[in-house]
C-alpha positions in Angstrom: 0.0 0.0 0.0 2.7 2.8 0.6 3.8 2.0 -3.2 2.0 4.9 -4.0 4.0 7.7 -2.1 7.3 6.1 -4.1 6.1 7.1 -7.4 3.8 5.5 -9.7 4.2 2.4 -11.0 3.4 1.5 -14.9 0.9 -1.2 -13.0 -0.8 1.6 -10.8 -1.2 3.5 -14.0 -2.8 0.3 -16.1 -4.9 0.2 -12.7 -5.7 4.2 -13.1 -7.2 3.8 -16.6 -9.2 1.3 -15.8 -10.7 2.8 -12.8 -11.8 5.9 -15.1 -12.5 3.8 -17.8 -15.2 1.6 -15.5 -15.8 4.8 -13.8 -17.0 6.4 -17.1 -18.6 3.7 -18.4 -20.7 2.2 -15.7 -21.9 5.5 -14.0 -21.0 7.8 -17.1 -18.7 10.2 -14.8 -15.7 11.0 -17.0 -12.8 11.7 -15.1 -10.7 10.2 -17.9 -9.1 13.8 -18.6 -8.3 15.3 -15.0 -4.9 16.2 -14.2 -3.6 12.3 -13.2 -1.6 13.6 -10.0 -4.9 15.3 -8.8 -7.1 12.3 -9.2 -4.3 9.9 -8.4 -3.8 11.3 -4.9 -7.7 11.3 -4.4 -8.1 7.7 -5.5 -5.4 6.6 -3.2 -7.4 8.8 -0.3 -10.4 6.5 -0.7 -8.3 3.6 -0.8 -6.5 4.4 2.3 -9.6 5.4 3.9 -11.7 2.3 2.7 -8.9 -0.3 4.3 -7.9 -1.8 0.8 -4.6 -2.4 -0.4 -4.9 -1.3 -4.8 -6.8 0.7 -6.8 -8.0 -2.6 -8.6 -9.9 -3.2 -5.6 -11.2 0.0 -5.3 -12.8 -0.5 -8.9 -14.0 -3.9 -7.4 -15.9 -2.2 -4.7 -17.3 0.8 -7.0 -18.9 -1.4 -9.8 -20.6 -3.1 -7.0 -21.3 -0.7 -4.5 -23.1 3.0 -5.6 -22.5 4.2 -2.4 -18.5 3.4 -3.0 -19.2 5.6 -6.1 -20.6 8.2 -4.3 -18.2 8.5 -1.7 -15.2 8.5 -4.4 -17.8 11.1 -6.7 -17.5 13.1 -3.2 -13.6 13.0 -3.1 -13.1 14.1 -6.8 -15.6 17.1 -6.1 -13.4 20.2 -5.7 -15.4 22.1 -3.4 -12.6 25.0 -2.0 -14.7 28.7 -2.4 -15.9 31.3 0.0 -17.6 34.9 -0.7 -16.1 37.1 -2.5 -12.7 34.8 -2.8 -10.2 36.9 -3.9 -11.3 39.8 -3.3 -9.3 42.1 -5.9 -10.8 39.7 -8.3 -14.0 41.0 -7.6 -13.3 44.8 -7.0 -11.3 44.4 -11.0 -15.3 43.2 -11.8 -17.0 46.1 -10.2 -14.4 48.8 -11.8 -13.8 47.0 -15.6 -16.7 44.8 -16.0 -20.0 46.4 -14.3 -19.8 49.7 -16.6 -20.1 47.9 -19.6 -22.8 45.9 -18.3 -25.0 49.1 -17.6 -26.0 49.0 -21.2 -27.2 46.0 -21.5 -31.0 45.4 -21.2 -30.8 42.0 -19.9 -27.6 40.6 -18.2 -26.4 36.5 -18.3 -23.9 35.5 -16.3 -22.7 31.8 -15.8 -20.9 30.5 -12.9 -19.2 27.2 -14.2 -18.5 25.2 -10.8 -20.0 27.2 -8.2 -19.7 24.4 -5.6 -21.9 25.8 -2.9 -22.4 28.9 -4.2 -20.7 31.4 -2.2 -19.3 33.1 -5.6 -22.6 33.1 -6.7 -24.1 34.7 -3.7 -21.0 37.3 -3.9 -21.9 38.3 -7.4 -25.2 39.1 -6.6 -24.3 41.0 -4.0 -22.4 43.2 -5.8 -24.5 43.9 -9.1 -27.5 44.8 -6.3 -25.4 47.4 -5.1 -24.3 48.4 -8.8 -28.2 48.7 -9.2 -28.0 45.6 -11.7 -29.1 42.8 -10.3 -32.8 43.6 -11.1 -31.7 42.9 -15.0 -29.4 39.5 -14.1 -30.1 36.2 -14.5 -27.0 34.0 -12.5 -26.7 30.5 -14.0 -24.7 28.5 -11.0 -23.8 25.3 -11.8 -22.0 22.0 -10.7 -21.2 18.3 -11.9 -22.2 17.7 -7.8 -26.0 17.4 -7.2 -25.6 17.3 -3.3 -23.6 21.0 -3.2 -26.2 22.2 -5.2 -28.2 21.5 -2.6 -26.8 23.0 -0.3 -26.1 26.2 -2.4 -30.0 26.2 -3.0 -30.1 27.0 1.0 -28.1 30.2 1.0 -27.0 29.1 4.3 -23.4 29.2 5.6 -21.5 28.7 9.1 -21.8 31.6 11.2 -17.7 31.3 12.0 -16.5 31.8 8.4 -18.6 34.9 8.2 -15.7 36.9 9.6 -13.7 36.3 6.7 -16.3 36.6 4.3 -17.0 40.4 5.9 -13.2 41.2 5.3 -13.2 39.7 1.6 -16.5 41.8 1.2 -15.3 44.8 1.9 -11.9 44.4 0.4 -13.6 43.7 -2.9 -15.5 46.7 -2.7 -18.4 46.3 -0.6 -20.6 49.0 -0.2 -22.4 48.7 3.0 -22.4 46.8 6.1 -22.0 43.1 4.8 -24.5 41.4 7.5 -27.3 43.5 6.0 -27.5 40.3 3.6 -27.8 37.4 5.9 -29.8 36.5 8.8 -27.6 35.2 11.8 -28.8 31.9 13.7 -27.5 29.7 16.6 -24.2 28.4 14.2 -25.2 29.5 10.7 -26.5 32.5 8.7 -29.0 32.4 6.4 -28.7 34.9 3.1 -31.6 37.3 2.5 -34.2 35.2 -0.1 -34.4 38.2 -2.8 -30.7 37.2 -3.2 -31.4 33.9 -4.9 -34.1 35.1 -6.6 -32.6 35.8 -10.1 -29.6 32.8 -9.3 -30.5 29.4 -11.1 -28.7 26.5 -9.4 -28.4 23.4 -12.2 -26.2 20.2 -12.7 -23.7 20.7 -15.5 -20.8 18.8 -16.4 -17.9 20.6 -17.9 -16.5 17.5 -19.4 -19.5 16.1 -21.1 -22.1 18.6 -21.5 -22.6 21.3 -23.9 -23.4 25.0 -24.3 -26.8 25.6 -22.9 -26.9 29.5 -23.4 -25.3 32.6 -24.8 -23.7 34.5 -21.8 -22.4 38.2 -21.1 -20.2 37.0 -18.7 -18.7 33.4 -18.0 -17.0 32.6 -14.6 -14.9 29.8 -14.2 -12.4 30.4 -11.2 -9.5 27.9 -10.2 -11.5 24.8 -11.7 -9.5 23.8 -14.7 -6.0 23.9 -12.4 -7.1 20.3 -12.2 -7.9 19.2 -15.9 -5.1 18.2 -18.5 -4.3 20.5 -21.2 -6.4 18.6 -23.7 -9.4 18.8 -21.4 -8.8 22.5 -20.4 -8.5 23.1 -24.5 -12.0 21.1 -24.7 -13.8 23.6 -21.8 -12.2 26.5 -23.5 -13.9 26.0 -26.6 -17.1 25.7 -24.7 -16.9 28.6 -23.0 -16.1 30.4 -26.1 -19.1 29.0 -27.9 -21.0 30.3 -25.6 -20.0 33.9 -24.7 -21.9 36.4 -26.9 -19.7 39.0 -28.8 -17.6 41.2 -26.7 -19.0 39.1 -23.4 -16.3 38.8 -20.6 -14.8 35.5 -19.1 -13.2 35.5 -15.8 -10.3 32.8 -14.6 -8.7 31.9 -11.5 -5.2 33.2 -10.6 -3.2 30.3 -11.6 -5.7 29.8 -15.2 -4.9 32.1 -18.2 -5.4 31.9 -22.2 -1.9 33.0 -22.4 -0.9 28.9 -24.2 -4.3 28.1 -25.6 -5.7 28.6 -28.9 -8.2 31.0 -28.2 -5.7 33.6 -26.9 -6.1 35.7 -29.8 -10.1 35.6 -29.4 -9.9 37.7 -26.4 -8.2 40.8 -25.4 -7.0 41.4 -21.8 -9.1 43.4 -19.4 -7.2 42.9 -16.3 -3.7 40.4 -16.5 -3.4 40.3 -12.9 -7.2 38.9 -12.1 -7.5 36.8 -15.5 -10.5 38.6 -16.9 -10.9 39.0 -20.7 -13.1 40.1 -23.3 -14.3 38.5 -26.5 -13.0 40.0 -29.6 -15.2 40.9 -32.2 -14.1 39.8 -35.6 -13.0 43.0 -36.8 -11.0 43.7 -33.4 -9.4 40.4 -34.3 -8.8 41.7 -38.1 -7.5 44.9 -37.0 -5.1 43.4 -34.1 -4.0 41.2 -36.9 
């Protein structure tokens, strides 16, 4: 069993495949194309945790067992966000982006990977204090039903909201932040008319398609964990389905600097990866 902290064996890596491969097609959860080092050291998690010595007899155990599959669907979830995370990300939105969203009668914005929602939440926030969230329809979505769910509630632990005050008002924030929220015994409960123009669906970034035409696309610090094939394949979706001159925001460590759709997009702001789709004449005349 400690094999795997020594490096991976070409065995481990037959063994790999053939976890994603019966992954993929028993449940139809493809994983195939995630960064191998990423998934690896989740797989090996559940293994440890489990009691079982392989990843063979991991596989063993998910064909047979849904609830194995569910616990390993849970590991391979990414769920790392908080309100207004990164903070100067947001506060590059409200100065670069929100202007040019003023003349827009109607305003779509997508949250690819919203986990359980506090970025989602956080946008609305802000485009109600930018007097735009009247106009804005928020499309949140996740491959994970269950932190749908939860994002559904608007409800988060009272001892993070700390934090979340200091990101709000670093970003920007407007007013006292627990205007928004309710406070209970150990959680706070966001105000309703905050969800009311925020869509919570199941999407999968690897397998499902464009469902929309967007004026803004968010995708923060997910793809740091697909291969460059897969990250090319999400890319293309996302471009498909921002409208012209629509904006699409990245993590920190994401960029379009090596990708084939750099030269679709223009930089807004290098330091917080958001960027603008190009027109075809922009493109012409940068050519």
């Amino acid at each position: 069993m400690e094999e795997h902290n020594q490096g991976c064996s070409e065995l481990e890596k037959l063994e790999m495949e053939l976890l994603l491969e019966g992954i993929y097609r028993y449940y139809g959860f493809d994983f195939r194309n995630y960064a191998f080092s990423s998934i690896r050291r989740r797989v090996w998690h559940r293994i440890q945790a489990e009691g079982l010595r392989t990843v063979t007899s991991l596989l063993d155990r998910i064909l047979h067992d849904p609830h194995m599959m569910e616990k390993l669907f849970s590991d391979f979830s990414i769920n790392v966000t908080e309100m207004f995370r990164d903070p100067s990300f947001f506060k590059a939105f409200r100065r670069q982006v929100v202007p040019q969203l003023r003349e827009l009668p109607l305003i779509r914005i997508w949250h690819a990977g919203c986990s359980t929602g506090e970025e989602a939440y956080s946008m609305a926030i802000l485009l109600h204090e930018e007097g735009l969230y009247h106009k804005t329809r928020i499309y949140a979505t996740d491959i994970n039903d269950r932190v749908l769910e939860k994002a559904k509630l608007g409800e988060f632990p009272i001892n993070r909201m700390q934090g979340y005050t200091s990101n709000y008002v670093k970003s920007g924030g407007h007013k006292s932040f627990s205007e928004y929220y309710q406070a209970h015994r150990d959680f706070v409960r966001f105000h309703p008319f905050l969800a009311e123009n925020i869509v919570f669906a199941q999407h999968n970034l690897v397998t499902d398609g464009s469902f929309n035409e967007f004026h803004v696309i968010i995708c923060r610090n997910v793809m740091i964990y697909f291969n460059r094939e897969l990250q090319e394949r999400v890319q293309e979706l996302f471009y498909e389905s921002l409208c012209s001159e629509g904006f699409l925001g990245l993590g920190s460590r994401e960029g379009l600097s090596f990708t084939r759709y750099a030269e679709y997009y223009e930089e807004v702001d290098s330091n917080e990866r958001i960027y603008r789709k190009m027109t075809y004449k922009s493109r012409q005349r940068r050519g």
